[in-house]
N, C-alpha and C positions, 0 to 999 in steps of 0.2 A: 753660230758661235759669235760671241761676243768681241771684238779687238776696237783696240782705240788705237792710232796713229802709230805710234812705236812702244806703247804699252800696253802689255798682255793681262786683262784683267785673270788672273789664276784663279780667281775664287767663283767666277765665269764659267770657265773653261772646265774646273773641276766638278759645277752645280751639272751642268748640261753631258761630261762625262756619267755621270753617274744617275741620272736620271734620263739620258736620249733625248733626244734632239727632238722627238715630237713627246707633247704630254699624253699622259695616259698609260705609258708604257711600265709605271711604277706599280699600278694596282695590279698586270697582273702577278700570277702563281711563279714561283722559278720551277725549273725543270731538277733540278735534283733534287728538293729535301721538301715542294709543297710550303716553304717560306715565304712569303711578300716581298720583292725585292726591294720594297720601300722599307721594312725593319733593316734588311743587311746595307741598304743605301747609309738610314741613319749612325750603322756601327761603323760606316766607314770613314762617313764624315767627323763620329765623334772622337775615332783613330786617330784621323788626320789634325785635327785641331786640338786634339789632347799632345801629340807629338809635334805640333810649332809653340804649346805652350813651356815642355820642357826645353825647345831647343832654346825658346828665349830665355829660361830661367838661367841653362848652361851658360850662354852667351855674356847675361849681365855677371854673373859667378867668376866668368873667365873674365874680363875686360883689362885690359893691360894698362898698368899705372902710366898719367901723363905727367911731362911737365915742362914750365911754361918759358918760352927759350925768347931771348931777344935776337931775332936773325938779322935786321939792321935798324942799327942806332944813327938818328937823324941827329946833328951835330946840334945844329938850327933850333930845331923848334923839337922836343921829347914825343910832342901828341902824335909825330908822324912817323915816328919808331912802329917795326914791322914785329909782332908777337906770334907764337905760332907754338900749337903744344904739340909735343915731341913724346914718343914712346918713350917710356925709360929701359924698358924688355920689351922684346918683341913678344906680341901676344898668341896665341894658343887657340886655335878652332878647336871646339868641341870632338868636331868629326876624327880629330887626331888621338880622343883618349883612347886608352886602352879596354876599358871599360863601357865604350860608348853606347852599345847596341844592349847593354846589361839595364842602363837607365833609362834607354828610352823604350815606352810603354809599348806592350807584344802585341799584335792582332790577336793573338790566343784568349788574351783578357777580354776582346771583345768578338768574340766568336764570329772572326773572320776566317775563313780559310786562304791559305797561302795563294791557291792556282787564283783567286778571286780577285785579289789584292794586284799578282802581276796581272793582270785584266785591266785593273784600274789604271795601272802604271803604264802599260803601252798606249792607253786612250789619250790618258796626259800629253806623253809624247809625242804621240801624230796629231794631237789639239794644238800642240807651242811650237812643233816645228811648220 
């Protein structure tokens, strides 16, 4: 596995989940369905970065209006006046809609199976902790 200092390359951690830790291990056969684990590798990946592209799309959609507050006004000289942009409402994570799990894209669309998927998701895990 891959780590730097006190950042966790994810995109690392999730290559090497999902393809093992030595090479080779992708060509062969799975044991249930006679599949190449290198097709279900690729629908996993495409899962996964189809689902950071909506969460960004959510993200910018939500983004909470600023605005631009003068916290201290230098008497003296103006240029040394402290500017600082302020929420106007507090903003809204994605993760809170109601609806959230409706837009973001199913493994079912890419012929993931569920048990598969939490597979992927405990590997994550014991990779970042």
């Amino acid at each position: 596995m891959t780590y730097y200092s006190n950042d966790i390359d994810t995109r690392t951690v999730l290559d090497e989940s999902l393809h093992g830790a030595t090479h080779g291990r992708g060509s062969r056969k799975s044991k249930r369905s006679g599949e190449s684990r290198r097709g279900d590798n690729e629908n996993i990946k495409s899962f996964f970065s189809d689902r950071v592209e909506k969460l960004r799309e959510l993200y910018s959609e939500m983004e909470p209006e600023y605005s631009r507050i003068c916290t201290h006004q230098d008497l003296v000289d103006g240029r040394k006046s402290i500017y600082e942009n302020w929420e106007v409402e507090e903003g809204v994570s994605p993760f809170e809609l109601d609806d959230f799990e409706d837009r973001m894209p199913k493994p079912e669309d890419y012929c993931i199976n569920p048990e598969e998927l939490k597979e992927v998701g405990n590997e994550l895990k014991r990779a970042l902790s």
